[in-house]
VEXFI-174530 format. One record per residue (C-alpha): x, y, z; residue in one letter. Coordinates in nm, 2 decimals. Example, Ala and Ser with C-alpha at 12.3 -4.5 7.8 and 13.67 -1.06 7.14 Angstrom:
! VEXFI-174530
       px       py       pz   res
     1.23    -0.45     0.78     a
     1.37    -0.11     0.71     s
//
This chain:
! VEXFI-174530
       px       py       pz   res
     8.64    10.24     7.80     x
     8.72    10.62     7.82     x
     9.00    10.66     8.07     x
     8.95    11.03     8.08     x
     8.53    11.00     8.17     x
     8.43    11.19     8.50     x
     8.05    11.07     8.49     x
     7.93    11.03     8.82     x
     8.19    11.20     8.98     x
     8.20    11.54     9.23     x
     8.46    11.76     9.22     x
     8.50    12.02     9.47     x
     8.72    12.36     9.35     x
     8.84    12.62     9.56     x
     8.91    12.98     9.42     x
     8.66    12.88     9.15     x
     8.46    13.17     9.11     x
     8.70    13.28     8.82     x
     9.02    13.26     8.64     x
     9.22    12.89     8.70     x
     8.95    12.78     8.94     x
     8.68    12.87     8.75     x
     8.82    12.74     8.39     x
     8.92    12.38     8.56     x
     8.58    12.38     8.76     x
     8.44    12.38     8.38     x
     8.68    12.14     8.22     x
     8.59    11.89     8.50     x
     8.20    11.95     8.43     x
     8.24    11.88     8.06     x
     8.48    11.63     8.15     x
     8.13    11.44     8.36     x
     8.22    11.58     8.67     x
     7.91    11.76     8.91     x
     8.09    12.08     9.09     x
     8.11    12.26     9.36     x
     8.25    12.60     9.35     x
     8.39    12.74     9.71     x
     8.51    13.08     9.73     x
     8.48    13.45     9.94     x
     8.37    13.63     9.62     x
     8.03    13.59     9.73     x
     7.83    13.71     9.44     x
     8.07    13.62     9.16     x
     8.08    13.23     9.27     x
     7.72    13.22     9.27     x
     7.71    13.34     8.91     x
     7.97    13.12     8.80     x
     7.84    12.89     8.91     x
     7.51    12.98     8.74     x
     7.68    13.01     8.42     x
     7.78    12.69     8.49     x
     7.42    12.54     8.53     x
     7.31    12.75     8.16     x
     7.58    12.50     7.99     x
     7.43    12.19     8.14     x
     7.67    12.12     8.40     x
     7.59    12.01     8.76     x
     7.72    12.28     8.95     x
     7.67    12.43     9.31     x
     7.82    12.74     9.49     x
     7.91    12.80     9.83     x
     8.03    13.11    10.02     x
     8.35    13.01    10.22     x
     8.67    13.06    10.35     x
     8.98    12.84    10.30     x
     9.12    12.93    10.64     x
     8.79    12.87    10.80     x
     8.79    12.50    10.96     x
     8.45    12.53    11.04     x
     8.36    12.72    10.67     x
     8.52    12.43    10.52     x
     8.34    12.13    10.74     x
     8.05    12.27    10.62     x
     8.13    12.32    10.26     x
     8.24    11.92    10.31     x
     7.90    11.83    10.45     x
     7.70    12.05    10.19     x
     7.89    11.93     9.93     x
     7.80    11.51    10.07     x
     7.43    11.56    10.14     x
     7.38    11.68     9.80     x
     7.56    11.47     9.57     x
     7.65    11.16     9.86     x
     8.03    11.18     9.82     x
     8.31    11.35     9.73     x
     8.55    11.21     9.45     x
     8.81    11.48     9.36     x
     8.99    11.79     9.53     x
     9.15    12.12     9.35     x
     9.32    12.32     9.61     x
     9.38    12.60     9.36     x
     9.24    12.94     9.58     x
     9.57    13.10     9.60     x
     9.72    13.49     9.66     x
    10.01    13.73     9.59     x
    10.19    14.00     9.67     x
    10.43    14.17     9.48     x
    10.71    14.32     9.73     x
    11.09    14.29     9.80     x
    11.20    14.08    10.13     x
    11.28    14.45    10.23     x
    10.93    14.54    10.21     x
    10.78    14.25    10.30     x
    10.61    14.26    10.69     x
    10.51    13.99    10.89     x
    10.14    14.06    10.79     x
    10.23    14.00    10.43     x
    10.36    13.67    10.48     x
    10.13    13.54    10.72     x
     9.87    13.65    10.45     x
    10.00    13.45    10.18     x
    10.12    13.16    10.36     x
     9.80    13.15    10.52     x
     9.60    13.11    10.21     x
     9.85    12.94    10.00     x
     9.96    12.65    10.20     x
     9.71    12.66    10.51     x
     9.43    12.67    10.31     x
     9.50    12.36    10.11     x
     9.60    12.18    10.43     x
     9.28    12.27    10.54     x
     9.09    12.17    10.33     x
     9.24    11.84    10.21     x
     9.18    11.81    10.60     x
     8.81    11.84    10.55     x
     8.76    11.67    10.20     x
     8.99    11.40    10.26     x
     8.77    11.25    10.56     x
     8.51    11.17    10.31     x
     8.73    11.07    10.09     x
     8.93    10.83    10.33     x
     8.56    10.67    10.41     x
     8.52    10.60    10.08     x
     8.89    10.45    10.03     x
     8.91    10.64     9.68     x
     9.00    11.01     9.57     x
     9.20    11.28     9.40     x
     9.33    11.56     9.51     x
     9.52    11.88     9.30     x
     9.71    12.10     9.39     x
     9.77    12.39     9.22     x
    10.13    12.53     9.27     x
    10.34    12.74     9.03     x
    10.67    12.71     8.85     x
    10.79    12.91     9.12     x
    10.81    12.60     9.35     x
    11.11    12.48     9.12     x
    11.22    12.88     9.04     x
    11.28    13.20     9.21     x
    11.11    13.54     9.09     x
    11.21    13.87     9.28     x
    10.92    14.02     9.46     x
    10.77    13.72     9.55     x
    10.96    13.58     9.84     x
    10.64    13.51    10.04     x
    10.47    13.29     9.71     x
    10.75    13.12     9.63     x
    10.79    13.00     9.97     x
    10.41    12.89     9.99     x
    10.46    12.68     9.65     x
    10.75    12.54     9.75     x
    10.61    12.42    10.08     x
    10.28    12.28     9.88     x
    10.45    12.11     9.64     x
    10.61    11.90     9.93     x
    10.30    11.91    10.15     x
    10.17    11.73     9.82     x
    10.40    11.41     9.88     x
    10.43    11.42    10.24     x
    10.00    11.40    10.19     x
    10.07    11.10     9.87     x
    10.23    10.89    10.11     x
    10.05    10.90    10.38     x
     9.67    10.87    10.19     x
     9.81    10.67     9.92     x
     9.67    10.32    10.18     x
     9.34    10.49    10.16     x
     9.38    10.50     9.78     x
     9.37    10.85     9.77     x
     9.62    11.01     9.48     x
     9.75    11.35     9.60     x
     9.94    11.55     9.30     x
    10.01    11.88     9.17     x
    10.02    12.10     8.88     x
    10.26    12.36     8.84     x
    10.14    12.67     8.62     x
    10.36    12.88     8.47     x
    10.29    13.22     8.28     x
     9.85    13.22     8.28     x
     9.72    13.53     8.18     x
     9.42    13.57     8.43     x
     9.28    13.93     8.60     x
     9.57    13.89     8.84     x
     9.84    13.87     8.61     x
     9.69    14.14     8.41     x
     9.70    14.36     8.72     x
    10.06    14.25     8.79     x
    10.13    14.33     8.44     x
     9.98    14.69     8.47     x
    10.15    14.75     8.81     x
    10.49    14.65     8.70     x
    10.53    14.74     8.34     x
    10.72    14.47     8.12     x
    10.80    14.26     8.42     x
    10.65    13.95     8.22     x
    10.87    14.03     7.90     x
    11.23    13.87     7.99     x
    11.01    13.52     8.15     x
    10.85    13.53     7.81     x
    11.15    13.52     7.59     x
    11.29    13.21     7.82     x
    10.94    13.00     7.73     x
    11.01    12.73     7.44     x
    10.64    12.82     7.32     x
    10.69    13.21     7.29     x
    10.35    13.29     7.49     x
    10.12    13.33     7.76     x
     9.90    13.06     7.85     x
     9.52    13.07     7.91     x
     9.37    12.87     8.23     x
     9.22    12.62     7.96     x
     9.55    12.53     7.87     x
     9.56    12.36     8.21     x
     9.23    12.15     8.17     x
     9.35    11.84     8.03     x
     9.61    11.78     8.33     x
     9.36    11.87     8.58     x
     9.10    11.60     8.40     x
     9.38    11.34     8.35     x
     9.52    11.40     8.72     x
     9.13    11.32     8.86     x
     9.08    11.06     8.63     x
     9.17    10.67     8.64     x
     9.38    10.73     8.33     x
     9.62    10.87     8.65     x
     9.57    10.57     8.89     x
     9.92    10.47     8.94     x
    10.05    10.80     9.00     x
    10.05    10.98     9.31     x
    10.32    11.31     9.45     x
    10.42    11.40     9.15     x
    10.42    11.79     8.97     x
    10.32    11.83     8.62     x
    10.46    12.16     8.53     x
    10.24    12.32     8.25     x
    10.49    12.58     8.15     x
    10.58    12.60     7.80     x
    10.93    12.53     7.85     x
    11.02    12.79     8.16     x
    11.14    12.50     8.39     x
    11.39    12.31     8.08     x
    11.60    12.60     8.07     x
//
């Protein structure tokens, strides 16, 4: 028996038309998994998705919006007809923005608040009523080391990944009699096209968090695939509210 075998299962990913999303979207599709990819890059999830399809994966895209209820419904009921349930969750469609509290405006936060911790309410909201139906899922959350650490300039994400990370066991204990298990990861330093614009923005900003990680580098969103696969398989049956930080070392220190 192969704990870590998605055959036959449907994993919906939001934010997966590239980076994080789009690397675990692929690790779950080798992994067995069919996919659905949900995001607003219109154009870009569609060919992910595609380039999805060319490897031999199962793999369907929809347009939507994490802070629309109805978007989201839809994308729930889509997402049924086609492949007649729903099995696994990654809440991972997440923004930034780099500014000081000073700088910060109402706007700002709302923004990133909004997509960062109403979004995945949202849409565990929509999944989850297929999913407590069906008396079985999984759902991932992807957080950051920042829910454990500060960073200057990013009062407004910290706060959202704090606040997910315990939206993640207030939403464990209360599906966990549906036999739902609700868990997060915790990335630290992934070099994605956001990062790498952070990195040209703010020059060296990266180079004091590097020389704290036990590993002594950036990470790549595949380095996150075998959590995500072992969080949605049965290998993680028994474990539910709990963060796997995938950091090389940040958080030990």
């Amino acid at each position: 028996m192969n704990l870590y075998d998605l055959s036959g299962k449907v994993a919906v990913v939001t934010g997966g038309a590239r980076g994080i999303g789009l690397a675990l979207a692929r690790g779950l599709g080798e992994a067995g998994a069919a996919i659905v990819l949900i995001d607003l890059l219109k154009e870009e999830v569609q060919n992910s998705s595609k380039a999805l399809e060319e490897k031999g994966l199962r793999s369907m895209a929809i347009h939507g919006d994490v802070l629309s209820s109805e978007s989201l419904e839809k994308m729930a009921e889509e997402t049924s007809k086609k492949f007649g349930k729903i099995d696994i969750l990654v809440n991972n469609a997440g923004v930034s923005i780099g500014k000081s509290v000073e700088e910060t405006d109402e706007k700002d936060w709302d923004f990133v608040l909004d997509v960062n911790l109403k979004g995945p309410f949202l849409c565990s909201k929509a999944v989850g009523k297929y999913m407590i139906q069906q008396k079985r899922g999984k759902i991932i959350n992807i957080t950051s080391v920042v829910e454990r650490v500060g960073a200057d300039l990013r009062s407004s994400y910290c706060a959202s990944k704090g606040g997910l990370a315990q939206f993640t066991k207030v939403l464990a204990i209360e599906w966990g009699k549906y036999n739902i298990n609700v868990n997060a990861i915790a990335p630290g330093l992934i070099w994605t096209p956001r990062t790498e614009a952070y990195e040209k923005a703010e020059p060296g900003r990266y180079d004091k968090i590097l020389n704290r990680l036990s590993l002594r580098r950036w990470g790549k969103p595949e380095d996150l695939i075998g959590t995500a696969i072992f969080l949605a398989s049965e290998a993680s049956d028994y474990i539910t509210g709990q963060t796997i930080f995938v950091d090389a070392g940040w958080t030990i220190t």
